[in-house]
N, C-alpha and C positions, 0 to 999 in steps of 0.2 A: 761446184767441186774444186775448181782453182781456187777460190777463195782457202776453204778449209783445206788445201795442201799447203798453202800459202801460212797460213793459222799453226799447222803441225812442223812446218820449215821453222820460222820461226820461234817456235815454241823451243824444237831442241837449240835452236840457235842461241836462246836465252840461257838453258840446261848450261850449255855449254862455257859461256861469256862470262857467266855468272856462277862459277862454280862452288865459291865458299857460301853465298848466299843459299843456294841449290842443296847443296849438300845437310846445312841448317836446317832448310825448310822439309826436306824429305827424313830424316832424322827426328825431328821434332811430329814431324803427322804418324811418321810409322811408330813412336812411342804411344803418342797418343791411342793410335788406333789401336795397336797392339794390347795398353792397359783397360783400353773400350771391351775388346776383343775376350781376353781374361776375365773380365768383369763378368760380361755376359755370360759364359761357360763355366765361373766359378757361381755366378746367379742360380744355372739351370741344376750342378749341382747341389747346392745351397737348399733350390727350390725339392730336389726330389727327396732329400732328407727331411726338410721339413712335412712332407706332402707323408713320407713313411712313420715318421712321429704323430701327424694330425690322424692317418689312417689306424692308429691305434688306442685310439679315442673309442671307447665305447661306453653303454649302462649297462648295469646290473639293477635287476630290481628282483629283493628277495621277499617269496613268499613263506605264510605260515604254514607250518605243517597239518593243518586241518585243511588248509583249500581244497576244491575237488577240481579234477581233471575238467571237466567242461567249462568254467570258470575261470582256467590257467587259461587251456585251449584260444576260449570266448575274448581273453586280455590278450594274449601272443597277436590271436588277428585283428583287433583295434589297433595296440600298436603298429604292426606292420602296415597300418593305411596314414601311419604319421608322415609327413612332411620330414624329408631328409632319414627316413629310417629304408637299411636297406635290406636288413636281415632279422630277422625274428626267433632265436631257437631257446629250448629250455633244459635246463640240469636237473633230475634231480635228487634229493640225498645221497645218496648209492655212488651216484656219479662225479656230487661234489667232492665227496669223500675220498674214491679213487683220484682225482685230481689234487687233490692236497696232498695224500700220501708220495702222487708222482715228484710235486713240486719238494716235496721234503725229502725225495729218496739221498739227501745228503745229511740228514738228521735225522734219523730214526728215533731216537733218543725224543724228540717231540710227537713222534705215531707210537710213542708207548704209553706216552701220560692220559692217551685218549680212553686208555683201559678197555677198549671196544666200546666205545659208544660213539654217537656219532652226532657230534654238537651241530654241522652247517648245515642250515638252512637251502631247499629246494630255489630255482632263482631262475628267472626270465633275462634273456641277455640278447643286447640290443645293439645291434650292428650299423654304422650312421653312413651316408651315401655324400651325405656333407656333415664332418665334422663339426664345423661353426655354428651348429645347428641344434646341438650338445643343449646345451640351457634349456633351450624353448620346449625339445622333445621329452628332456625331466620333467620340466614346470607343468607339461600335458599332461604326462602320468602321474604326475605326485597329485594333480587337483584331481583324477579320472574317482570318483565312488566305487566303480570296478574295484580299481587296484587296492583304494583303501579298506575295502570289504577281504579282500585277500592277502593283502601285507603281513609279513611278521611285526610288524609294528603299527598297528591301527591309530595308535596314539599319537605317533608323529609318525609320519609317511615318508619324509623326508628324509630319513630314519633309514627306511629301505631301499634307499638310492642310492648306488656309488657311482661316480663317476667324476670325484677328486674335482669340484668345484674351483678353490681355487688356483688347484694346478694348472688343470684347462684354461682357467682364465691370465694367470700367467705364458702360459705356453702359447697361444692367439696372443695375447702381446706381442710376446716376441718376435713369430713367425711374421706377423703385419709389420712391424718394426725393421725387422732385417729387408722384407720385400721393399717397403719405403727408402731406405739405404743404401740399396744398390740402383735403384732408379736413379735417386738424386747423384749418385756417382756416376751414372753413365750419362745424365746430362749436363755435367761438371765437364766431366772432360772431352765431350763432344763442344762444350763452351771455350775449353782452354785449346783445342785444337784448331778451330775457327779463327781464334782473336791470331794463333801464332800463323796460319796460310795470309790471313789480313796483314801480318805485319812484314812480312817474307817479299810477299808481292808488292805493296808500297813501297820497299827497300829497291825491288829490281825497278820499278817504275821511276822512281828521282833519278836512279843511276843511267835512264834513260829517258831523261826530258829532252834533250836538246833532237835524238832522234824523232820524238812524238812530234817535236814542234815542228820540226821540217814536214813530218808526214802531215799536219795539219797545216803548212804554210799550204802545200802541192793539192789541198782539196780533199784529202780524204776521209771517208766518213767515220763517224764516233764508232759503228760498231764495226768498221774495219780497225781502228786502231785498238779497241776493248780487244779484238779474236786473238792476238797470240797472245795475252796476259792469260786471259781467259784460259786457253790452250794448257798454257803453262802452267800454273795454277793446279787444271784439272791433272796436267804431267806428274805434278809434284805429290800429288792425295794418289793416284792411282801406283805410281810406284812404293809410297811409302803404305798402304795399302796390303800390294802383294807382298812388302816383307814383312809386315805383322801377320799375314796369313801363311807363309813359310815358317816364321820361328811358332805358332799355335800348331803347325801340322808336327814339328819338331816335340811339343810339348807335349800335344796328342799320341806321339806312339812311341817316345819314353818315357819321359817324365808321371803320364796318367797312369800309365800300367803298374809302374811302382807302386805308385799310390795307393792303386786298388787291392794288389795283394797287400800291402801295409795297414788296409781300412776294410779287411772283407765284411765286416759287420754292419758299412753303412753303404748305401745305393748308388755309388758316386759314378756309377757308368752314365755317360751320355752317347744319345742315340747319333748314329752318323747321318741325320736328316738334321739334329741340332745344329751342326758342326757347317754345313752346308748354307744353313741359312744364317748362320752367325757371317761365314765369308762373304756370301751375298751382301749382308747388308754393310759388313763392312768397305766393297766396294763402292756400294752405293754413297752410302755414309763418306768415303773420300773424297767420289767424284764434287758431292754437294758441297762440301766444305771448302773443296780447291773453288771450283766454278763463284762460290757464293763470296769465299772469302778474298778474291780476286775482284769481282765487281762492285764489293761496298770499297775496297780499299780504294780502286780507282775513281769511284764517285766522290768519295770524299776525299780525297789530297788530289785529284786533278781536275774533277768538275768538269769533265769529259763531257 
């Protein structure tokens, strides 16, 4: 227990002694942390618009107007035992109809050329529990004999599929694309915040050779003279740290709410369990970088 009060004494003693250096090093982690910080909260929501775009991914698959009811029925519950199929329901004519008419209630002028007749096809629609999954659960139906026996397109089945091939397949691009991109930026600057605590604390450590060497003339041991860098170090991440978690809490109840009435159309609420474990780990995240970036700096320039 002396020891580590000894560790925290000198810790601020260094804070202190070393103030332009201090001030650099807690500056430079609370950026970091801070753009860590943002990253991850613009990631979550990044991630829940894409998660609102993937969940509106679904099939249509339309039948001919001669199928019979036990047959539609008989295909509804095949499908619904697919792999990633969550929902199974069916339209049909009557109801498509109403549904276009609703969709066009701004054009009338096109619910008049129909002269009452009623050109769309009855249609089975396919609700996915995993998006990504989209392909494989067509490819099922489209090979199924069922379905090909009851398609409006017997001829090509393929035909009777919507579900914008390769929009989807562009859209799964992206969405993997962008998840890949915010990874690699948050171990970017988890790298560039590590190299700058390594360089902060080798700075305070030459500027204090001549004391280390007296403490190692008088006998004492490598990890008594490692604990107040070490200390330090974890000083420097833990307050730079708290203030990247003060300006996000700042961000979080002005700057988000803006936002959200400016973009009520997309999802961009995050939940306050996100927000909680983003701070966690940004503490964590400091503590390991001060502690870590502290003891490679002193292995390698004092070979302690």
């Amino acid at each position: 227990m002396s020891s580590l009060l000894y560790f925290i004494r000198e810790a601020f003693k260094g804070l202190a002694r070393h103030m332009s250096t201090t001030v650099g090093s807690i500056i430079t982690i609370f950026l970091s942390l801070l753009i860590i910080g943002v990253s991850a909260i613009a990631g979550t929501i990044v991630q829940n618009i894409m998660n609102s775009i993937e969940d509106e991914v679904s099939i249509t698959a339309y039948v001919s107007d001669d199928a019979d009811e036990a047959s539609i029925q008989a295909m509804e519950e095949w499908i619904g035992g697919l792999e990633g199929v969550s929902n199974v329901t069916f339209t049909n004519k009557d109801q498509a109809l109403e549904d276009f008419k609703a969709s066009m209630s701004s054009s009338p002028e096109i619910i008049d050329q129909l002269d009452g007749e009623n050109p769309l096809p009855a249609s089975i629609n396919v609700e996915l529990s995993d998006p990504q999954l989209v392909s494989d659960v067509a490819a099922s139906i489209q090979a199924s004999e069922d379905f090909v026996a009851i398609c409006d397109n017997p001829d090509d089945p393929s035909d009777s599929l919507k579900y914008g091939q390769k929009t989807v397949d562009r859209l799964f691009s992206l969405t993997n694309t962008v998840r890949y991109i915010g990874y690699a930026l948050i171990v970017l600057l988890v790298v560039i915040a590590f190299i700058f605590i390594n360089n902060t604390v080798r700075l305070a450590i030459l500027a204090r050779r001549r004391e280390i060497s007296i403490m190692r003339l008088v006998g004492a041991s490598n990890g008594f003279i490692r604990g107040p860098f070490l200390m330090e170090g974890a000083l420097h991440a833990l307050i730079g740290a708290v203030l990247a978690i003060v300006c996000l809490e700042l961000l979080r109840n002005f700057a988000l709410p803006m936002l959200t009435n400016a973009l009520m159309w997309l999802p961009i609420t995050v939940a306050g369990s996100t927000y909680v474990m983003v701070y966690v780990g940004l503490l964590v995240a400091g503590l390991l970088i001060g502690v870590i970036g502290a003891f490679f700096a002193m292995r390698r320039y004092l070979k302690i």
